[in-house]
N, C-alpha and C positions, 0 to 999 in steps of 0.2 A: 603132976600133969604138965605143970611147965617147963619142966625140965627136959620131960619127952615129946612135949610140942618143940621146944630148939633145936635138941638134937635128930629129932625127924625131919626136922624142915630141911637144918643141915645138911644130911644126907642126902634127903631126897632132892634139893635142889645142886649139889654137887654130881650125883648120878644124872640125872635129867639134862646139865649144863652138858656134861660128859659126849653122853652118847648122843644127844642131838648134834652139838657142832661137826663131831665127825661125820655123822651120814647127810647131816645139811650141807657142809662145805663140799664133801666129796658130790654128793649127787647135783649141788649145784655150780663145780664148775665144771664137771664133766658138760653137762647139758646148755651149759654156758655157754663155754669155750667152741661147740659143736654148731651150737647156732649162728655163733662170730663169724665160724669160718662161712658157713650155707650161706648168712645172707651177705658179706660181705664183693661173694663172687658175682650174684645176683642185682647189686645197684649199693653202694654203702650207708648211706644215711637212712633211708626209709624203713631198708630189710633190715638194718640192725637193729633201729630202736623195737619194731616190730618183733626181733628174734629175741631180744635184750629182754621183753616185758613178756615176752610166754616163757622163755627157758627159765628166767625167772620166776614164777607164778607156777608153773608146773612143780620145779625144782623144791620152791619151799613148802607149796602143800603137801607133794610126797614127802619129803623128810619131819615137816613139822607132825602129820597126821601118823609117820610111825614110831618117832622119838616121843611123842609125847601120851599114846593108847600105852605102850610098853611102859614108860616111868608112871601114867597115870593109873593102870591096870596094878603094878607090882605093890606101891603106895600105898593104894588104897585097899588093897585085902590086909593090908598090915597096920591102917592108920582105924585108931578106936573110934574117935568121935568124927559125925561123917561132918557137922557144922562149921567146926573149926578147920575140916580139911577143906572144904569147899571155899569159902571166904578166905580163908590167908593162902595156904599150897598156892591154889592154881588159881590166883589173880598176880602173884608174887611171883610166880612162873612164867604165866603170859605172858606179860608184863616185862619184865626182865630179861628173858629170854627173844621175845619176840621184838626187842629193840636193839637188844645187842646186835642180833644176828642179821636183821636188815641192817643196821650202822657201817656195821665193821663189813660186810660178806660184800654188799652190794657197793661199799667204796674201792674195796679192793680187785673186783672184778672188773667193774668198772674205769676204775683206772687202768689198771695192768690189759684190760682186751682195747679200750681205746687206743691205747700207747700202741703197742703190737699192730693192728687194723692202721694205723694213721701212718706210722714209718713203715711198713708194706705198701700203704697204698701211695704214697710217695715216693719211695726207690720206684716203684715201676713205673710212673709217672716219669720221672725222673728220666730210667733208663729210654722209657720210649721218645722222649723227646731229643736228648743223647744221638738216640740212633737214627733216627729223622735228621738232625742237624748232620751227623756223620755223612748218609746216604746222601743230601743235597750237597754238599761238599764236594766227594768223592765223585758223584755223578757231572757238575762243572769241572771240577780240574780234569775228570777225565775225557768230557767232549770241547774243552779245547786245548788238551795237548791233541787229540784225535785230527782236529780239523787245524792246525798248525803241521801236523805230521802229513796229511792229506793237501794244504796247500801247498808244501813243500814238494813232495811226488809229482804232483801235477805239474810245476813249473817245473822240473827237470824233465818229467817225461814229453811234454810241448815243448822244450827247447828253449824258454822263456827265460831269458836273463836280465835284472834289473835298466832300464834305461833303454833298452832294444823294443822294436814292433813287434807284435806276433808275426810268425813265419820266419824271422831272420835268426839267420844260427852267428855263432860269434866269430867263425871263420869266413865268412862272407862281406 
């Protein structure tokens, strides 16, 4: 009996670790990643945490509620005594499972859509301030060579030469 309590648990909790991480990590950085970008266009701080803690929440109750009916369902038509499976299995599953995968999923998500979100939002930041200081620039150099090129017309077309009165030409 104990030897097929170990080697059950074994199994079952290798399968279980299995097929949960892939449909949790998958369905939750899809739904992640998706809300990073929505709320990030929308306002960043407020919309993210707000998108961070539903695409979250969403993410791991769909994955945890179908990885764990399938390994509990399969399991347990196969496991003899229902005592020992209730008590060790699925607190040792919980348990384990449910700590890893908040640890490691939501560190990594976390960091990696921060990173991503904070140097976007700062190239463009960036660039627009770039282009503003450009455009002020550009717009000074070009209205006074404008009005340097415009006073210079005007005194040739009046006639106007250093040190002289208006009206007097230099032939005169």
């Amino acid at each position: 009996m104990q030897a097929y309590n170990q080697t059950y648990m074994q199994a079952y909790n290798q399968a279980y670790m299995q097929a949960y991480d892939q449909t949790y990590i998958q369905a939750y950085n899809q739904a992640y990643i998706q809300a990073c970008k929505q709320a990030y266009m929308h306002g960043y701080c407020q919309a993210f945490i707000q998108a961070s803690i539903q695409a979250y929440n969403q993410a791991y109750t769909q994955a945890y509620n179908q990885t764990y009916i399938q390994a509990y369902n399969q399991t347990y038509i196969q496991a003899t005594t229902r005592l020992t499976y209730r008590l060790t299995t699925r607190l040792t599953c919980r348990l384990t499972t449910r700590l890893t995968c908040r640890l490691t999923t939501r560190l990594t998500c976390m960091l990696t859509t921060r990173l991503t979100c904070r140097l976007t939002y700062r190239l463009t930041s960036y660039l627009q301030d770039y282009n503003q200081a450009y455009n002020q620039a550009y717009i000074q150099a070009y209205n006074q060579a404008y009005m340097q090129a415009y006073i210079q017309a005007y005194i040739l077309l009046a006639g106007l030469q250093p040190g002289l009165q208006p009206g007097l030409h230099a032939g005169f």
